[in-house]
PLY file of the C-alpha trace (Angstrom):
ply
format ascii 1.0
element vertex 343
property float x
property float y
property float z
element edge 342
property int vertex1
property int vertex2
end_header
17.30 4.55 -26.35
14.90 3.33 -29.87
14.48 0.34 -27.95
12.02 2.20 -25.26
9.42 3.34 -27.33
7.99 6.90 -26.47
4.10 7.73 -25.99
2.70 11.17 -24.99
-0.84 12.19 -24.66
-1.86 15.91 -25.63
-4.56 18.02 -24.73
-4.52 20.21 -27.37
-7.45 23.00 -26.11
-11.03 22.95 -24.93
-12.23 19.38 -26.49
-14.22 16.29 -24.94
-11.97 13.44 -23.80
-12.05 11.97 -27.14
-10.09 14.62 -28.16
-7.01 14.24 -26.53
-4.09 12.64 -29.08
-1.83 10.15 -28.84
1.38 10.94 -30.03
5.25 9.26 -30.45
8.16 10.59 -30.17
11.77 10.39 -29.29
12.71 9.37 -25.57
13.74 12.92 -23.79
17.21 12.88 -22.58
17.87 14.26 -19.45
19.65 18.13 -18.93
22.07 18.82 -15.97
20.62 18.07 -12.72
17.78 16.51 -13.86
16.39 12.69 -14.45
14.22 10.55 -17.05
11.50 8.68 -15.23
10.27 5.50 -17.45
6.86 6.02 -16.37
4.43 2.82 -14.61
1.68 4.62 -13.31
0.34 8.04 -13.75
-3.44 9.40 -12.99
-6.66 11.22 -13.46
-6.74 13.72 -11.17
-9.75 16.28 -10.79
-7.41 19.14 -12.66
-7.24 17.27 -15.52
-11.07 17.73 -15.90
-10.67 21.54 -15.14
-7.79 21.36 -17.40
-9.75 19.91 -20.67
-12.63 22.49 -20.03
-9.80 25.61 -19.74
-10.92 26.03 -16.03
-7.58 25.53 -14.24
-6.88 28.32 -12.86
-2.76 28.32 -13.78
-3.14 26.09 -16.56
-0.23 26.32 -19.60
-1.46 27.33 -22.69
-2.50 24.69 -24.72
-1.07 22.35 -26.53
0.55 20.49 -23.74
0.95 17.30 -22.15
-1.53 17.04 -18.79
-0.46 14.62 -16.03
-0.28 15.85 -12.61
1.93 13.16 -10.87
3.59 10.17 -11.94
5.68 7.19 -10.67
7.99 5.15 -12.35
11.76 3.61 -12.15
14.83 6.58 -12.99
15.70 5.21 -16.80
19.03 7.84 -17.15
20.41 10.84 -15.04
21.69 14.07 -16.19
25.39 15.78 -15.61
25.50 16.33 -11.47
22.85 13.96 -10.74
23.83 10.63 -8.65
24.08 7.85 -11.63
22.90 5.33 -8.17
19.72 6.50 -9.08
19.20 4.84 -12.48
16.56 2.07 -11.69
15.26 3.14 -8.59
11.49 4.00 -8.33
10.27 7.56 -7.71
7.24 9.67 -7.31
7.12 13.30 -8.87
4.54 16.23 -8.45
4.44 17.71 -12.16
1.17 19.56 -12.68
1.46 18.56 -16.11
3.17 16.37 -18.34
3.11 13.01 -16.70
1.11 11.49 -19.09
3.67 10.60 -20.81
6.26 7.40 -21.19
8.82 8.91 -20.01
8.87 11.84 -18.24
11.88 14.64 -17.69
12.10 15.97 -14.23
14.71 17.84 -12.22
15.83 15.43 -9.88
15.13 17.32 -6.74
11.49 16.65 -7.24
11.79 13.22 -7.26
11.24 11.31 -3.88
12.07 8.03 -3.49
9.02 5.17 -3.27
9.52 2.71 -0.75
10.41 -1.19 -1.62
6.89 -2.93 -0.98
5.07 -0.67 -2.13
3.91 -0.99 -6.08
4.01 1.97 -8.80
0.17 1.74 -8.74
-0.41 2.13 -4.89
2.33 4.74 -4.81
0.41 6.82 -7.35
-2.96 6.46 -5.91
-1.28 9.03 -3.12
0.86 11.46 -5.05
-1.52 14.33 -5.35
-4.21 13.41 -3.33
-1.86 12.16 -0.33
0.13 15.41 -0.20
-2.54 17.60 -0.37
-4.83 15.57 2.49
-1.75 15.60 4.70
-0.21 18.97 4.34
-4.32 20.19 4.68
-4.17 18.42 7.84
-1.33 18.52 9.95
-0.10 21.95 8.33
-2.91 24.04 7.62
-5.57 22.79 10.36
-3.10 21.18 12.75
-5.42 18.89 13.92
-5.00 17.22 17.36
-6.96 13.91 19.04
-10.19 14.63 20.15
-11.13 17.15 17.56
-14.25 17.01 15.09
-13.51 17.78 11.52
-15.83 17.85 8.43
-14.80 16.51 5.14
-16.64 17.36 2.18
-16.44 14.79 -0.57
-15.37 12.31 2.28
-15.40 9.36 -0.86
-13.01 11.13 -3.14
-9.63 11.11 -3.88
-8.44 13.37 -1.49
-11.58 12.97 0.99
-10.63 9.13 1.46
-7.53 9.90 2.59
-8.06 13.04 4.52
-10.50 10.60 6.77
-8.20 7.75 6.80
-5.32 10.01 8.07
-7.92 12.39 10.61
-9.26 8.81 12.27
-5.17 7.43 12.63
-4.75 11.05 14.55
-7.71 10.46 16.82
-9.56 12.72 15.47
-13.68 12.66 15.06
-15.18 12.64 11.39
-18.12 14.04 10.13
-18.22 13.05 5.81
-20.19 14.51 3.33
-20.84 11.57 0.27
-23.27 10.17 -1.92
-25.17 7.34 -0.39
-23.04 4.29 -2.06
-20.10 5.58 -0.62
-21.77 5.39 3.21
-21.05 1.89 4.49
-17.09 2.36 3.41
-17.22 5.24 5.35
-18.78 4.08 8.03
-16.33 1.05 8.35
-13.12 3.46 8.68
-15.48 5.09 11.85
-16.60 8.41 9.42
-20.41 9.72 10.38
-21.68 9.98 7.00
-23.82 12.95 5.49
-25.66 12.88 2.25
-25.09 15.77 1.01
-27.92 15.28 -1.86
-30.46 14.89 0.53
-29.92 16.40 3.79
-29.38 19.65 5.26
-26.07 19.66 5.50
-25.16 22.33 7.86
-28.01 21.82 10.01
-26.85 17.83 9.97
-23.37 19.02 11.56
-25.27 21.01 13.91
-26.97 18.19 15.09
-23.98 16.00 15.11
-21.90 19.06 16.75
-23.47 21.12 18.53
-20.32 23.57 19.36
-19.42 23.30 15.84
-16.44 21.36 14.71
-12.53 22.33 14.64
-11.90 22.46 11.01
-13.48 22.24 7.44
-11.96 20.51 4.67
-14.26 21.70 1.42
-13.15 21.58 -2.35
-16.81 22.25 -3.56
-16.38 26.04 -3.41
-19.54 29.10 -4.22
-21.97 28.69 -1.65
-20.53 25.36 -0.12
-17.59 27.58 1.81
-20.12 30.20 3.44
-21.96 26.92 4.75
-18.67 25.85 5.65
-17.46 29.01 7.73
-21.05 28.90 9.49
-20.38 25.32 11.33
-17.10 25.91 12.86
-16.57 26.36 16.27
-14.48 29.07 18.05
-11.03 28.99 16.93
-11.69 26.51 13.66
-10.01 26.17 10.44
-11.71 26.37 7.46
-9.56 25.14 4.79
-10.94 25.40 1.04
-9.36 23.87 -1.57
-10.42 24.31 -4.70
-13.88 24.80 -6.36
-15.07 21.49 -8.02
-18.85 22.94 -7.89
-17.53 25.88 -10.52
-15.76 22.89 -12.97
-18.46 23.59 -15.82
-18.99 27.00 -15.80
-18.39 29.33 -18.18
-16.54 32.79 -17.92
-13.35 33.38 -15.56
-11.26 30.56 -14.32
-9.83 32.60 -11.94
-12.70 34.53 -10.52
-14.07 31.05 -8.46
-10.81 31.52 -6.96
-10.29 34.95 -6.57
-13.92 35.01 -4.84
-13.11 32.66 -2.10
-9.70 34.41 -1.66
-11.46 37.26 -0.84
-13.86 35.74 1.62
-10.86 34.06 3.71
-9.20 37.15 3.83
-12.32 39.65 5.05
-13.04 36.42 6.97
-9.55 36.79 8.76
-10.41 40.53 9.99
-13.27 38.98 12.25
-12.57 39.07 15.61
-13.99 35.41 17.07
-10.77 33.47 16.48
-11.85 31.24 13.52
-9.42 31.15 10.38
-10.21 30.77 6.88
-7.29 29.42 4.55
-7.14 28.55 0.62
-4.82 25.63 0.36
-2.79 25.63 -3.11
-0.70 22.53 -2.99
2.21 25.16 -5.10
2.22 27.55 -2.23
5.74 28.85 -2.17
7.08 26.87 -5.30
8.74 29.63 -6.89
9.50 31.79 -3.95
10.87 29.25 -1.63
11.93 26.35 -4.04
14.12 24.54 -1.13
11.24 24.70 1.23
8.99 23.78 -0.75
11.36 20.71 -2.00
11.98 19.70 1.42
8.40 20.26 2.98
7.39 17.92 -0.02
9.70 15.16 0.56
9.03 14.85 4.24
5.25 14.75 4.05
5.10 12.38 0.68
7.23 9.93 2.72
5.19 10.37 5.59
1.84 9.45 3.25
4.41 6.55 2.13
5.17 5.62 5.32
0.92 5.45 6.47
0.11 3.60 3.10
3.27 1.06 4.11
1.71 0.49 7.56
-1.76 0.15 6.08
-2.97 3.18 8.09
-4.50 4.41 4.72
-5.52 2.43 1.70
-6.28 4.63 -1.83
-8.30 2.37 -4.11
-7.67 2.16 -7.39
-11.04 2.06 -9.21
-9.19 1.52 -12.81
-6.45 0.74 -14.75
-6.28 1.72 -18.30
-3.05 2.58 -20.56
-2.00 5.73 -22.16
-3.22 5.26 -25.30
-7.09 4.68 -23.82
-6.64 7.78 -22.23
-9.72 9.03 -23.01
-11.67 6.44 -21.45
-9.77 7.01 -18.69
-10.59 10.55 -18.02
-14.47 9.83 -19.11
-14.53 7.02 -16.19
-13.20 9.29 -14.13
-15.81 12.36 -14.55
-18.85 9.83 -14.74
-18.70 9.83 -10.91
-19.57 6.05 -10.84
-16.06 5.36 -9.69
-14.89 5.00 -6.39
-10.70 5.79 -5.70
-7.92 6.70 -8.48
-8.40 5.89 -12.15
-4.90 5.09 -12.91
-2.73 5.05 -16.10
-0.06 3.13 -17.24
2.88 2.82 -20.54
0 1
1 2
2 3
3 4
4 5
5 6
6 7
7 8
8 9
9 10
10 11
11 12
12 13
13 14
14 15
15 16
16 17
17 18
18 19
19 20
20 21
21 22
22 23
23 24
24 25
25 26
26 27
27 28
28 29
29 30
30 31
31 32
32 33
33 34
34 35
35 36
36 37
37 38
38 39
39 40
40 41
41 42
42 43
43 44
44 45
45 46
46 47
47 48
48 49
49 50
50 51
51 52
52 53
53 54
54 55
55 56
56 57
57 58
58 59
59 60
60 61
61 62
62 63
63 64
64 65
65 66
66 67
67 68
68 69
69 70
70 71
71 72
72 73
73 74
74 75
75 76
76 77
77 78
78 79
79 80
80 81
81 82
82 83
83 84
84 85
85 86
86 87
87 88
88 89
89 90
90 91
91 92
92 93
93 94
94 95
95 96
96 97
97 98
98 99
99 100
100 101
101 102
102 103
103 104
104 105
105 106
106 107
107 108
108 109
109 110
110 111
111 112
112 113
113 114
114 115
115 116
116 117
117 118
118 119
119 120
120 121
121 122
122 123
123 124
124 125
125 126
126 127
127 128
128 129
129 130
130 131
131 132
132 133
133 134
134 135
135 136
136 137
137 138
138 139
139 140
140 141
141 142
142 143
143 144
144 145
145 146
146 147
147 148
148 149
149 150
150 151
151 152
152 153
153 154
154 155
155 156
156 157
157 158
158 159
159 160
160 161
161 162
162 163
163 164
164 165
165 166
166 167
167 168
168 169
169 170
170 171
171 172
172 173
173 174
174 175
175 176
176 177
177 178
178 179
179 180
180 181
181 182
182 183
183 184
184 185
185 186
186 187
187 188
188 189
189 190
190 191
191 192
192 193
193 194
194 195
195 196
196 197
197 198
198 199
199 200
200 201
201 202
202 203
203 204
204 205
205 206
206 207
207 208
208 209
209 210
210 211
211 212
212 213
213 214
214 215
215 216
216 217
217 218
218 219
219 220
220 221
221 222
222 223
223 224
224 225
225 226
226 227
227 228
228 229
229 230
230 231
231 232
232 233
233 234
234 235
235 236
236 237
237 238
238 239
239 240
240 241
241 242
242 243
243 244
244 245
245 246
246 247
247 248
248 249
249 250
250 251
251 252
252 253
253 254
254 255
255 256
256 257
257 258
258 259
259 260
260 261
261 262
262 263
263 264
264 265
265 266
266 267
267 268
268 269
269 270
270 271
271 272
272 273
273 274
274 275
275 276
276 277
277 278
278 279
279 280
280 281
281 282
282 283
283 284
284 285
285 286
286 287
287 288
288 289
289 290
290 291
291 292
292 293
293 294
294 295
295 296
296 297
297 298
298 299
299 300
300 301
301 302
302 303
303 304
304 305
305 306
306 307
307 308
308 309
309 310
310 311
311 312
312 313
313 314
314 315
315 316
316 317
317 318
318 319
319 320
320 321
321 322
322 323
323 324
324 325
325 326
326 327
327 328
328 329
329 330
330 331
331 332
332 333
333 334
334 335
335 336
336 337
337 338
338 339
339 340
340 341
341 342
């Protein structure tokens, strides 16, 4: 195995990016039932920049390795694993650890990347692809004809949440910054500043019944808004609460606060519902579930990005060891789609 060297980047508590390390060690060999993934791509994804400030709300304790998803090619399989899988390429939801060269995972969580698509497309929809599809077809079950609103319609998850909403038939209403307009407009999205315009009363105007579900990751005041432009029998789906990322004081308490709201929001009788999406739901609890819920709808966002039914930009491609960089880029919010990272 010395002839595959082995890289790992560590977060090692609250620092800037330039204070992540690079570090080498021995290449992991896989335990029973599980795999060694030769990492090609790997990304920045928005909890990493939680993560660094301590604001994840089920972060490890630092040190550790951060890395939310990965894909690479299987480099050795444990005892009870199928040996047929040495070489083939595979995707993995980790939370953490997948910035790294090579990357230990049971092999259950591994699901199989189609031939034709690359390691760097296939990452571009790991995270982001999951949690736009399960948001839409499992927590809002939207149907043709609907209007949704998408906060953040130009981010990682946004861009793909539209891309899959328009392929169902469905009408969308996108809250970016100007730059990202014209893209949006060219996939058929109605775009809404959100730095300049009224936002709500901009929906209003654009839907005057109110629309069938919200998609919002901006959290605090954002999800009130939110619950105020749905129609009769919408979805509000929050998923996270990016406008809380610098604060000081509890990680847990953005949560816990809009956890609270859905639920008193449940009790009201007018038929709307108000869910927090958590891309773990049921990890622990219902592991097979969860496995198999996981695999289906990652190879259906395989399956779109194969037919060219969604497209994930990749805005940058940096290697491990300029990790830093690569998270910096990534906060700066001058980037449009998935900086990416590679061995």
């Amino acid at each position: 195995m010395s002839n595959h060297p082995f890289v790992e980047v560590v977060l090692p508590g609250i620092v800037d990016p330039e204070g992540l390390q690079v570090r080498g060690a021995a290449v992991p060999e896989p335990g029973p039932g599980q795999i060694v993934i030769a990492m090609e791509a790997t990304g920045v994804s928005f909890a990493e920049q939680q993560m660094r400030r301590g604001r994840y709300y089920d972060q490890p304790p630092f040190p550790f390795v951060p890395g939310y998803d990965l894909v690479g090619r299987v480099l050795s399989t444990g005892q009870g694993v199928d040996p047929a899988l040495a070489g083939r390429r595979v995707a993995a939801l980790v939370k953490v650890g997948g910035w790294a060269s090579h990357v230990v995972v049971e092999a259950q969580d591994a699901v199989e990347v189609p031939d034709g698509l690359s390691a760097t497309e296939a990452e571009t929809v790991v995270v982001n692809g999951i949690t736009a599809w399960q948001m839409l077809h499992g927590t809002a079950r939207v149907r043709a004809g609907q209007t949704v609103l998408v906060h953040g319609a130009g981010g990682g998850v946004g861009l793909i949440l539209v891309q899959l909403a328009r392929t169902a038939g469905v009408k969308v209403i996108g809250t970016a910054s100007a730059r990202h307009h014209d893209a949006l407009r060219d996939l058929g999205v109605t775009p809404v500043d959100y730095r300049t315009a009224n936002v709500p009363a901009r929906v209003r105007e654009l839907a005057p019944g109110g629309v069938d579900a919200v998609f919002d990751h901006v959290g605090g005041r954002s999800v009130i808004d939110s619950w105020h432009v749905l129609a009769p029998g919408g979805t509000l789906v929050s998923y996270g609460s990016a406008s809380t990322r610098d604060d000081s004081g509890s990680k847990q308490w953005p949560v816990l606060k809009i956890l609270a709201r859905t639920w008193l929001w449940n009790t009201l009788p007018n038929g709307r519902r108000a869910h927090f999406y958590n891309i773990w739901a049921g990890q622990k609890l219902h592991k097979d579930r969860f496995r198999a819920r996981l695999h289906a709808d990652l190879t259906e966002v395989f399956s779109a990005l194969g037919r060219g039914d969604i497209t994930a930009p990749i805005a940058a491609q940096l290697p491990l060891a300029r990790a830093a960089e690569a998270l910096r880029l990534a906060e700066s919010g001058t980037v449009t789609g998935k900086v990416v990272l590679t061995p």
